[in-house]
C-alpha positions as CSV (number, residue, x, y, z in Angstrom):
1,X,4.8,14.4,10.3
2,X,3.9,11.6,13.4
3,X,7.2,9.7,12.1
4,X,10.6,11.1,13.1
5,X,11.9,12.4,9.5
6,X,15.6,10.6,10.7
7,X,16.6,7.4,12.1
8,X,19.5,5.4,12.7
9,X,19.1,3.1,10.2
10,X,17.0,5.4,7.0
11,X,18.5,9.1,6.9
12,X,17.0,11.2,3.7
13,X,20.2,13.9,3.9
14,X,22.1,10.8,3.0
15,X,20.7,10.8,-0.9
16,X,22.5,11.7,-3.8
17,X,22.2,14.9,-5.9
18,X,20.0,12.4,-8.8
19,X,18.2,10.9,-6.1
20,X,17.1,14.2,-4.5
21,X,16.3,15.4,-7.6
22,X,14.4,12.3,-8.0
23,X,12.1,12.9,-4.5
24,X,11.7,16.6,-5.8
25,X,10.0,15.4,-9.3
26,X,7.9,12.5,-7.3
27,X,6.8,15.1,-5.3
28,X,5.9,17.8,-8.0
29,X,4.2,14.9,-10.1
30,X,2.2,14.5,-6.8
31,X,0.6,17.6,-6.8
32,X,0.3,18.9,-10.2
33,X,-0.8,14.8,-11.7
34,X,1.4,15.3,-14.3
35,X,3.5,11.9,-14.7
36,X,7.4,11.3,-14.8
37,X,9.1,9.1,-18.1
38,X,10.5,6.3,-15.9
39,X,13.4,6.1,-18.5
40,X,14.7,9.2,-17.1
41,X,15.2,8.3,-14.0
42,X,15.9,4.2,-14.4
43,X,19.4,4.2,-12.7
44,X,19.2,6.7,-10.3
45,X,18.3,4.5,-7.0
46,X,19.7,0.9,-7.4
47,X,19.3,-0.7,-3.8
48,X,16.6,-1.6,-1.4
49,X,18.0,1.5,1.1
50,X,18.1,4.1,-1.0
51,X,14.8,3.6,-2.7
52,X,13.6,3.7,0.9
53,X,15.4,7.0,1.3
54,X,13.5,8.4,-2.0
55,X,10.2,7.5,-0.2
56,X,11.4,9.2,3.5
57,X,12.3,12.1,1.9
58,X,9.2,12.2,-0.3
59,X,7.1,11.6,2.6
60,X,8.9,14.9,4.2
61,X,8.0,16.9,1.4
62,X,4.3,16.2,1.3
63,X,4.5,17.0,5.1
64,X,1.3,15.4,6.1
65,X,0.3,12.8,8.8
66,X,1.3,9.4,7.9
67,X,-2.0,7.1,8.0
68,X,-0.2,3.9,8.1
69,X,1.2,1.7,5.4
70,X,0.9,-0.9,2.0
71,X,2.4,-3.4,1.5
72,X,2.6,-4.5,-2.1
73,X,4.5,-7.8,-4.0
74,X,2.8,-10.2,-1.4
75,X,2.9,-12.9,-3.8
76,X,5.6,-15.0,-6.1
77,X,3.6,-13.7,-8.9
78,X,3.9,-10.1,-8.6
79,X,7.6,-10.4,-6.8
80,X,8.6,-12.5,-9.9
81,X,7.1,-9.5,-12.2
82,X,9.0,-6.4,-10.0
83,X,12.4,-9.3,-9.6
84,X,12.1,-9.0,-5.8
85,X,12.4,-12.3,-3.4
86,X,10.4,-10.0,-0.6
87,X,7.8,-7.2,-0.2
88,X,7.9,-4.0,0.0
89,X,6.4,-1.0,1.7
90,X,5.3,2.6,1.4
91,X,4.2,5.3,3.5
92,X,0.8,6.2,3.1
93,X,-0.3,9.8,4.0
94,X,-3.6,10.0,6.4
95,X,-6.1,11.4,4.4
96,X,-5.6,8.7,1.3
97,X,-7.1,6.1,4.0
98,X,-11.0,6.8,3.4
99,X,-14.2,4.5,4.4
100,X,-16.6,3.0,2.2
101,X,-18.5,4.1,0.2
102,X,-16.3,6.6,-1.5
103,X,-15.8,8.3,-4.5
104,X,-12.7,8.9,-6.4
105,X,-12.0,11.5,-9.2
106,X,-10.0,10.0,-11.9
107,X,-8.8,14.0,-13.3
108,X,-8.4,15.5,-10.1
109,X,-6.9,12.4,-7.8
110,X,-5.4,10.1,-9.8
111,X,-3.1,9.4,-12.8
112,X,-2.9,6.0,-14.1
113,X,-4.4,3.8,-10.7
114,X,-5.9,-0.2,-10.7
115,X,-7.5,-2.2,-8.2
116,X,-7.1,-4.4,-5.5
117,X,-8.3,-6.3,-2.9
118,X,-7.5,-6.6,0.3
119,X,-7.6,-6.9,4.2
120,X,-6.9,-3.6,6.0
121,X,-5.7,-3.6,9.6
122,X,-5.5,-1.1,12.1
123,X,-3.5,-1.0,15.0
124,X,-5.1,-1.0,18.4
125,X,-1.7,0.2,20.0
126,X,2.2,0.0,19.0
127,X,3.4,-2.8,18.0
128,X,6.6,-4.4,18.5
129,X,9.0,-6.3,16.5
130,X,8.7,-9.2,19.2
131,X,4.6,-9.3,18.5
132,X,4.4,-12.7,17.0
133,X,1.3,-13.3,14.1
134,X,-1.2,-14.6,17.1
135,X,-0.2,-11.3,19.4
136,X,-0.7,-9.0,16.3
137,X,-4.1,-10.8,16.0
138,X,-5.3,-9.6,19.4
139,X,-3.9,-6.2,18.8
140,X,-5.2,-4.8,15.8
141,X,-8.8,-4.4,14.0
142,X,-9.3,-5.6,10.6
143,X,-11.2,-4.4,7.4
144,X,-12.4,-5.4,4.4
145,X,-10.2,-3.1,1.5
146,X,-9.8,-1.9,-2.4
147,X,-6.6,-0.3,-2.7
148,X,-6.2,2.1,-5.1
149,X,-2.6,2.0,-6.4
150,X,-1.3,5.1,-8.5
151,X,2.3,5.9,-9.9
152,X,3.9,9.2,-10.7
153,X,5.2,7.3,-13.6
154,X,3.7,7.3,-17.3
155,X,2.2,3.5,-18.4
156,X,3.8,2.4,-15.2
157,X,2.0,-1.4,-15.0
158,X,3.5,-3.7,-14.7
159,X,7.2,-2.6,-16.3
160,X,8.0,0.0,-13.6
161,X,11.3,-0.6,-11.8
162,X,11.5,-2.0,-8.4
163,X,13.3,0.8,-6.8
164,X,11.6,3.2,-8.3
165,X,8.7,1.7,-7.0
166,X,9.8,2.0,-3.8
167,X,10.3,5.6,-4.3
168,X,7.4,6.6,-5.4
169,X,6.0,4.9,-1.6
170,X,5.3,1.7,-2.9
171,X,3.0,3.6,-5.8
172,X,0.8,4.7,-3.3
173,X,-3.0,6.1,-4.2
174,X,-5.9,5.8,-1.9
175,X,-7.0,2.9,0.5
176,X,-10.7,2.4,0.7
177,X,-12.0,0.2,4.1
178,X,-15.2,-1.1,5.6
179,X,-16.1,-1.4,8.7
180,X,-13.8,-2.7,11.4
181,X,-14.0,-5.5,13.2
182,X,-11.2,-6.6,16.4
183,X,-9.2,-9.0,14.2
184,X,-9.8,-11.7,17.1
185,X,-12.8,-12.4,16.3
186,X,-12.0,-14.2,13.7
187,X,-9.7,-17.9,14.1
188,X,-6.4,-17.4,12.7
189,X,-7.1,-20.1,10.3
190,X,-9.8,-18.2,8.6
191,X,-7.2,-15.3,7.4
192,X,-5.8,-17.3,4.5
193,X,-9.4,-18.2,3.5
194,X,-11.1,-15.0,3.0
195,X,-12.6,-14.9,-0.6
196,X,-13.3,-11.7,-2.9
197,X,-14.8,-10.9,-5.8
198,X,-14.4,-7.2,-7.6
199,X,-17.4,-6.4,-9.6
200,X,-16.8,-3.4,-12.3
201,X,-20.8,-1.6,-13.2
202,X,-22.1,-5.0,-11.8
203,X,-19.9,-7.6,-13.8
204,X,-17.2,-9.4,-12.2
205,X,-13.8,-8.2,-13.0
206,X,-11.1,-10.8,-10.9
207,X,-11.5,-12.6,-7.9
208,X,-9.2,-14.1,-5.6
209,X,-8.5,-15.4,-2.1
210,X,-6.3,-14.2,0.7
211,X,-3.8,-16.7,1.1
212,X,-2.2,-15.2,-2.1
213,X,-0.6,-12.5,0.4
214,X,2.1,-14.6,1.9
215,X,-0.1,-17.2,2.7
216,X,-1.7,-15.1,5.3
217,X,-2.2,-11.5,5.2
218,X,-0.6,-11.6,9.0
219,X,2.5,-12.8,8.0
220,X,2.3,-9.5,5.6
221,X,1.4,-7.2,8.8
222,X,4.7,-9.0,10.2
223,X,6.8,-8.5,7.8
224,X,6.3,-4.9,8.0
225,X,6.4,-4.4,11.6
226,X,10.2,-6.6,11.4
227,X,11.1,-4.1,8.3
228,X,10.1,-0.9,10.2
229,X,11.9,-2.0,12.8
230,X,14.6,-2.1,11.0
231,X,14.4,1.0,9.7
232,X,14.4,2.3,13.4
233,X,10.5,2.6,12.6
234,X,7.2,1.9,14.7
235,X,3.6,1.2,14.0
236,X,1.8,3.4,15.9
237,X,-1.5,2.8,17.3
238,X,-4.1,3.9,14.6
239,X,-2.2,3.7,12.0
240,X,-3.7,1.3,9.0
241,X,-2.0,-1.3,6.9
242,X,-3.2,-2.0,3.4
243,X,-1.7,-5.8,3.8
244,X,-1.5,-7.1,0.1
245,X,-3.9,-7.6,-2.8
246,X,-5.4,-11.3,-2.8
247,X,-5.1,-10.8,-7.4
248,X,-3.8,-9.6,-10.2
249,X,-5.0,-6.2,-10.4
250,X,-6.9,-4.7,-13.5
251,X,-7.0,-0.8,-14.5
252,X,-9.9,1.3,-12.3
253,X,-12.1,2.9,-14.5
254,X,-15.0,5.1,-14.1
255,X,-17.9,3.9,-13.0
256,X,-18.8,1.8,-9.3
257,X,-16.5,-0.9,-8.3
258,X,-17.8,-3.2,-5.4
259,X,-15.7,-5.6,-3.8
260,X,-17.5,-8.7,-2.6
261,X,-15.9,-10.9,0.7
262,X,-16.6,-14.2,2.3
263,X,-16.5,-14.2,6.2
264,X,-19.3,-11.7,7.0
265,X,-16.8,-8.9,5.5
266,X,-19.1,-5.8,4.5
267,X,-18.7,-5.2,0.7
268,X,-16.9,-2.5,-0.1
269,X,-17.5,0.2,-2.7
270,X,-16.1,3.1,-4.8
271,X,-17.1,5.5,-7.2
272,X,-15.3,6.8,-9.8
273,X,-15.6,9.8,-11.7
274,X,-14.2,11.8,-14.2
């Protein structure tokens, strides 16, 4: 693992019986694809901190580099849906962060994933809780993304508890990125403006625009550096941020999905098979 496994502030040993129980069957689902009934575990994490706990411990079990981060319920919409008034975050392992084009198995990779769009970031070196939106601008790269969000949990969209959410790391799945670009290069201004369209075997699907994600997909990389930070947490230089999805995602399917981006942003595509 590149993250220390305990901190001051988010310490796995402190879970309950149900709720390590709980990381052990996320974790099991993980590698055999075989999904959990979310009414049998409904009730065992009931707080921000200990969902967050279920995810650290999780992430200790898969024992794998951590790639960077999502960040999902970016917008009133989706917070209303989950009954959250903020984001939320999961740890993403390394190799789930892949470059366009790709191609995705739904059997042998995925359970029950959809599809969104967003803007990736990378960092260019740490950085700290004092960065302020314009300083995270001149230290990180930025990408054109679909993220591929997938839950260990059975017909999990969009009914699936909050906290278990968070267990399951944010329902992590695959990030898919284009090329990368210093995130300066852009104005600031031109980060809530970014438009997208996700095309499905050539036909559009949804479309959407980046302000959705807090208004600015920076304040989103923000948030997560202050909540990391919190957490007694760093993001490391290299590590890649999946900031928040600009729609309302629909169900990925086999066949090519291309999503299309204002602002010089590369398209960027995947393949799914059976």
């Amino acid at each position: 693992m590149t993250e220390a496994n305990t901190t001051a502030t988010l310490n796995a040993t402190e879970l309950t019986e149900e709720q390590e129980k709980l990381a052990q069957a996320l974790y099991q689902a993980y590698l055999n694809h075989k999904p959990l009934d979310m009414a049998e575990w409904v009730g065992k994490v009931s707080d921000d901190e200990s969902g967050y706990r279920v995810q650290q411990r999780l992430m200790e079990l898969k024992d794998q580099p951590v790639g960077g981060y999502k960040v999902s319920l970016t917008s009133q919409e989706t917070q209303d849906m989950f009954k959250a008034n903020e984001p939320l975050y999961g740890a993403q392992v390394q190799s789930h962060f892949v470059p366009s084009p790709a191609t995705l198995s739904l059997s042998a990779e995925m359970m029950d994933p959809l599809a969104e769009v967003e803007l990736v970031f990378k960092a260019k070196e740490d950085l700290s809780v004092n960065d302020s939106v314009e300083d995270l601008r001149q230290k990180t790269t930025v990408a054109a993304g679909v993220e591929v969000p997938d839950a260990r949990f059975a017909d999990w969209f969009p009914s699936l508890d909050k906290y278990l959410v968070m267990s399951d790391a944010a329902v992590g799945g695959f990030v898919v990125y284009g090329p990368e670009q210093d995130s300066s290069s852009l104005p600031m201004k031109d980060f809530k403006e970014v438009k997208a369209q996700l095309f499905h075997d050539n036909e559009m699907v949804a479309e959407g625009v980046s302000s959705e994600v807090l208004g600015n997909p920076f304040e989103s990389l923000h948030w997560l550096v202050a909540k990391l930070h919190e957490q007694g947490k760093t993001l490391k230089a290299g590590q890649r941020v999946s900031s928040g999805t600009f729609l309302l995602p629909p169900h990925l399917t086999k066949g090519e999905w291309v999503a299309k981006f204002s602002h010089n942003f590369n398209p960027v595509v995947v393949k799914v098979v059976d």
